[in-house]
Wavefront OBJ file of the C-alpha trace (Angstrom):
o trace
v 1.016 54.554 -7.757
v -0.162 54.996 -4.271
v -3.141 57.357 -5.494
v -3.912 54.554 -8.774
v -3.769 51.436 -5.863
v -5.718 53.886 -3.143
v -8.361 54.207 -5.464
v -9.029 51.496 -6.966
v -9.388 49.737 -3.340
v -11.733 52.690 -2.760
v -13.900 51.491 -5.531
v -14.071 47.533 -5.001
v -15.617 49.016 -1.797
v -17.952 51.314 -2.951
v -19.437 48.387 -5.314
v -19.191 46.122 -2.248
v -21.271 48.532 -0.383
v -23.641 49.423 -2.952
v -26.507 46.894 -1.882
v -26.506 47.531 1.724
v -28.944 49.115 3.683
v -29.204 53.121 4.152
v -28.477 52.981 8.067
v -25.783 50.256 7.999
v -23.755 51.425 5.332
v -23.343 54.693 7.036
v -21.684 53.253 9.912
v -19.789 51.214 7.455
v -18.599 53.926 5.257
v -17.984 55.831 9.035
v -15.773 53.139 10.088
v -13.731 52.800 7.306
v -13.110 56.741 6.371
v -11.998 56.754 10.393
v -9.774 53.800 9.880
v -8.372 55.435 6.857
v -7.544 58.677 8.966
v -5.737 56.726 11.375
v -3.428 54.474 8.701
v -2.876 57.520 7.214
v -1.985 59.622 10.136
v -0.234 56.342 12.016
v 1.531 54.848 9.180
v 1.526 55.589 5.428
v 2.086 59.275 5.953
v 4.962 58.964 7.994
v 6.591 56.121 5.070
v 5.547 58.334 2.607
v 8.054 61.464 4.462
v 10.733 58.592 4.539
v 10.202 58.093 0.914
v 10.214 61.540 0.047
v 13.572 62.359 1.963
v 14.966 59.447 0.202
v 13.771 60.879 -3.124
v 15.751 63.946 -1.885
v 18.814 62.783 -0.952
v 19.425 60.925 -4.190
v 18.299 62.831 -6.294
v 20.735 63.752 -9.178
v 22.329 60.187 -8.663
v 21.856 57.557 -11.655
v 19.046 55.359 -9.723
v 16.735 52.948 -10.659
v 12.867 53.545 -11.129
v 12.044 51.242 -7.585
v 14.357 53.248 -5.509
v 11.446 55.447 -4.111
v 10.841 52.813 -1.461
v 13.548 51.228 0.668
v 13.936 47.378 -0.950
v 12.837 46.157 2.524
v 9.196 47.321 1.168
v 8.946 45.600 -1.531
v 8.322 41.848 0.278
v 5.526 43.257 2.198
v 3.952 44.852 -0.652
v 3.576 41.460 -2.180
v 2.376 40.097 1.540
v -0.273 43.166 1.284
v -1.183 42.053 -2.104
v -1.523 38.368 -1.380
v -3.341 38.986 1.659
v -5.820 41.283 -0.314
v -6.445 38.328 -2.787
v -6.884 35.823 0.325
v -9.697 37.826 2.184
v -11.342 38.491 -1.111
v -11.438 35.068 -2.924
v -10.711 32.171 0.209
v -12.357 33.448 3.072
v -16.195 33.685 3.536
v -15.995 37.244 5.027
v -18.851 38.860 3.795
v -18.028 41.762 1.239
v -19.621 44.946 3.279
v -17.437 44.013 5.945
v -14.218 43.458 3.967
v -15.225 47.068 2.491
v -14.282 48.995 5.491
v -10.600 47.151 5.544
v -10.307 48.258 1.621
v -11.513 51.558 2.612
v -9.258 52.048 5.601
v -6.533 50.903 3.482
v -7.268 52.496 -0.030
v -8.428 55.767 1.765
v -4.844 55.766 3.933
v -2.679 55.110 0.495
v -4.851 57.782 -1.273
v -4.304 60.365 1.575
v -0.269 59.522 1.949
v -0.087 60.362 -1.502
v -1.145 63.745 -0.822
v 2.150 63.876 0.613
v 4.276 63.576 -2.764
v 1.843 65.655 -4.394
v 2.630 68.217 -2.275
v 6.597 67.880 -2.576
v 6.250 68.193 -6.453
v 3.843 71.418 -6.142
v 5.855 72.951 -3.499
v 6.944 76.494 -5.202
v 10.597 77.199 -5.204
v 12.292 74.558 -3.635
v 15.459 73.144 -4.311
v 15.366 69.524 -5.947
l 1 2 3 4 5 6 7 8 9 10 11 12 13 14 15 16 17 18 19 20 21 22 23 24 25 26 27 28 29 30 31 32 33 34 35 36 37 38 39 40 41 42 43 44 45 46 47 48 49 50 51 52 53 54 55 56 57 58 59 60 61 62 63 64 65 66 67 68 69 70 71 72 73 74 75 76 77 78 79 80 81 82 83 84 85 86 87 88 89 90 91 92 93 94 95 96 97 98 99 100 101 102 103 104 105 106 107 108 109 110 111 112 113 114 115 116 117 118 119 120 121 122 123 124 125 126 127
């Protein structure tokens, strides 16, 4: 999910940034790759660990399919969606700029869930 959602916020911003200027959308693309590093390294990674050693612990248990994320995340999921909606339909901030927010954001979810990847690949590990 976190690679799908990563993504696709990667590519609203790529089409965002498609019609701007050579120079500018270098610094653009810049800002929101190093944004992306530091949500990543600040804040998904570290929830995507939690997630992981919750996945762990419980594993073998008769669980539902949302259990991967503590139910506190759920409500500000749905925050992070409806403010994703606001800034792109109700506020006049001009696409380019929303890109590097989408970037930062879409880059750090697609990075984090490097993290799971990397649990399931893991070679002889008990699960």
């Amino acid at each position: 999910m976190w690679s799908g959602v990563g993504l696709m916020l990667c590519s609203l911003a790529y089409g965002w940034l498609l019609p701007v200027a050579f120079p500018q959308v270098l610094w653009m693309a810049f800002a929101g790759i190093l944004l992306a590093s530091t949500i990543y390294h600040f804040g998904f990674s570290k929830l995507a660990e939690k997630n992981i050693q919750r996945i762990t612990d419980i594993a073998g248990d008769k669980i539902c399919i949302f259990a991967f994320q503590e139910w506190t995340s759920y409500p500000i999921v749905a925050v992070m969606i409806g403010l994703g909606i606001s800034l792109r339909n109700f506020l006049p901030i001009p696409k380019p700029y929303l890109a590097i927010l989408y970037i930062g954001i879409g880059g750090g979810l697609f990075l984090s869930s490097m993290c799971y990847y990397k649990y399931l690949l893991r070679p002889n590990q008990q699960r």
